[in-house]
N, C-alpha and C positions, 0 to 999 in steps of 0.2 A: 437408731438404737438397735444393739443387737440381743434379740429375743433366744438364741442359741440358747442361753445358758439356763435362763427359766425357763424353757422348756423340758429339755433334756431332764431339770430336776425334777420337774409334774411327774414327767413317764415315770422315773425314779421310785418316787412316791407309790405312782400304782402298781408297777413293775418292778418290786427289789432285786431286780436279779434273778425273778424267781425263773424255776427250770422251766423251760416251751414244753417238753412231751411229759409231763408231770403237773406243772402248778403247785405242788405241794412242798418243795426244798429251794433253797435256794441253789444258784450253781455258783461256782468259782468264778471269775471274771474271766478267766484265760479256756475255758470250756462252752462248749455250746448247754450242754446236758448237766446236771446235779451228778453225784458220784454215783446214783444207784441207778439211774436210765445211763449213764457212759458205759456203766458197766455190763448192760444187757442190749446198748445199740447193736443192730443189725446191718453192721458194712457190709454193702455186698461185692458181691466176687467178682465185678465187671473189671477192676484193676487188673485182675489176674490174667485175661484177655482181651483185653480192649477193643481187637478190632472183630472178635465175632462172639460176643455173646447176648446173653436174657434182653438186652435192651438194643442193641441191632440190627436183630432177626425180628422187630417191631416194622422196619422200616424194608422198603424195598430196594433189592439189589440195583437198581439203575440212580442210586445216589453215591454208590461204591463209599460209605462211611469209613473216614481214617480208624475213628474212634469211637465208641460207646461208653461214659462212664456216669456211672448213678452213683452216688454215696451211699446211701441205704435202701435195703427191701424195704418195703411197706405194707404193713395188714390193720383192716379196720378197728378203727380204735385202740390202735397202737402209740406207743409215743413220738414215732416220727411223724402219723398222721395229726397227732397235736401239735405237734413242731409246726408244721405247714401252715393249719388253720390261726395256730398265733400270729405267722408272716401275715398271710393273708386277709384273715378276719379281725383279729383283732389290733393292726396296724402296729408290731413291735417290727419293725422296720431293721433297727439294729441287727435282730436275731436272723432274718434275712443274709444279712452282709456277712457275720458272723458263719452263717453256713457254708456261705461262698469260699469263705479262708479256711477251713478247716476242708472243705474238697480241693481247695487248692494245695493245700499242705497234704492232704493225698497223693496228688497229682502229681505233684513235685519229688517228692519222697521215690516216687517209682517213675521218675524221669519219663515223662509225658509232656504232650503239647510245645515241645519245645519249637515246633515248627508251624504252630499255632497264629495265626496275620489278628483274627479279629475275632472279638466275643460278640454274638447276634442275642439279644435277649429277646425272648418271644411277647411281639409289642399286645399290647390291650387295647381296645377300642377307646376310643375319645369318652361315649357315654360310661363304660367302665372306668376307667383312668378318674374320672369328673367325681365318681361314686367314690372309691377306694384312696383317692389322691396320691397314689404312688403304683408302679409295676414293681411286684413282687420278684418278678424274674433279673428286673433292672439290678434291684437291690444284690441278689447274689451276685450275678457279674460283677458287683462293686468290691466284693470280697475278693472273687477268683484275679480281677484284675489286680488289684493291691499287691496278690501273693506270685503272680506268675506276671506280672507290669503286660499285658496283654490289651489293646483298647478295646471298647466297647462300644459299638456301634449302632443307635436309636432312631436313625434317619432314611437306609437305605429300603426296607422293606417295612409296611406301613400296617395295619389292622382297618382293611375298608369295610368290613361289615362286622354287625353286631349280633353274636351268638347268643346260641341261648345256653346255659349251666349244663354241662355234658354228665353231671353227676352219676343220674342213674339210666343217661343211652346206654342202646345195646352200641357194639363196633361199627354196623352198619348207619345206624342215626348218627354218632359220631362224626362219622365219614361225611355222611349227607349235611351234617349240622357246618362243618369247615369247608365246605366248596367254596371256592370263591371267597374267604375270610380275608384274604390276607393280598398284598399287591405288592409289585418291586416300584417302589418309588425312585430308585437314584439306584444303578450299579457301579456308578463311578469307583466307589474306595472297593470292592469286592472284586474287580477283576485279575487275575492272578495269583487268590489269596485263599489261604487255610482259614475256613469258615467255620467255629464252633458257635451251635445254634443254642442257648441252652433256659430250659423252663423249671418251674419248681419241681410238679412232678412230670414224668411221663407213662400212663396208662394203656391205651391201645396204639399211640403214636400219630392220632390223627391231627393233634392241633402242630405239633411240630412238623410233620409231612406237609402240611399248610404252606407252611414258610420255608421248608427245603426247596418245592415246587416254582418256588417262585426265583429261587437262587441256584437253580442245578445248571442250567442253561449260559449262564452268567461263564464268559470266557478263563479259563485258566481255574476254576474254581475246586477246591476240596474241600470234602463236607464231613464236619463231627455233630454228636449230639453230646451232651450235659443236664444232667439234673439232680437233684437232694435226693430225691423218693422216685421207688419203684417198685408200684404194688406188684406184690407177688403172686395174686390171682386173676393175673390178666396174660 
């Protein structure tokens, strides 16, 4: 039997479509946001330089990053930080993917990644994964892939330990909190290739430097990062 379709209606029911950084309107099908958060989104300016800016200069010079690009700043209790916590807490999955096309459609629009091998989505630990039953970062990749046909890669580097909520570390615990997080389980498809790593948000850059870590070494390899949100006070 296939459950696809009552399901999908349930979420329906509970989720009319209404907007992620709102709850209060519904949005258009063909938009992430209602017409009054589209209208006050905060895209940010990393398209406009992609290989040095605000989300870049997060990570260290010895990954020599192609590319940096966020979709939006992000400030507390904003509506891209509802946006997130819909993907993530409250399991609209769709709107996930939906992000992904619309940075994709970014992307695209200003002739990007064209030289892009593989999308890295930053994996979650098994007990997390178990918890949340989907990777939120997975989901966007679903999107950016669809719009720029780029695969997506879930197997080569792996989440060997389980962290604790970086919410409110300082950068230092951050740092300390992702030692050792993450392992290269298989290099095989990565050698040779344009590696975008990419997560919901990225804050001080330590859980993505996790996973660059583990792929800089890796032969022939070039390294981007991707994500929805980029708080602006980090």
């Amino acid at each position: 039997m296939n459950f696809t379709t009552p399901i999908k209606g349930l979420l329906d029911l509970i989720y009319p479509d209404m907007c992620p950084g709102c709850d209060h309107y519904n949005k258009p099908p063909e938009n992430l946001f209602c017409v009054h958060c589209e209208h006050k989104a905060p895209y940010s300016s990393t398209i406009k330089n992609p290989s040095d800016n605000e989300l870049t200069q997060k990570f260290s010079e010895t990954f020599q990053l192609q590319y940096g690009i966020a979709l939006f700043t992000m400030d507390v209790d904003s509506e891209i930080e509802q946006l997130i916590r819909q993907i993530k807490y409250n399991g609209r999955q769709s709107i996930g993917v939906e992000a992904g096309m619309v940075l994709g459609k970014w992307i695209m629009r200003n002739k990007l990644f064209s030289d892009v091998d593989v999308l890295l989505p930053v994996p979650l630990h098994k007990k997390k994964y178990r918890k949340r039953t989907f990777n939120q970062s997975e989901r966007i990749c679903e999107g950016l892939s669809q719009l720029l046909d780029i695969p997506i890669d879930t197997t080569s580097v792996i989440r060997s330990k389980h962290t604790k909520t970086q919410t409110s570390m300082s950068m230092g615990k951050r740092r300390q909190n992702m030692s050792g997080a993450f392992s290269l389980h298989d290099s095989t498809q990565l050698v040779n290739k344009h590696i975008c790593v990419v997560d919901d948000v990225v804050t001080t850059g330590s859980t993505v430097t996790g996973c660059l870590e583990q792929i800089v070494h890796v032969e022939g390899v070039r390294l981007s990062v991707a994500c929805v949100g980029l708080p602006i006070d980090y």
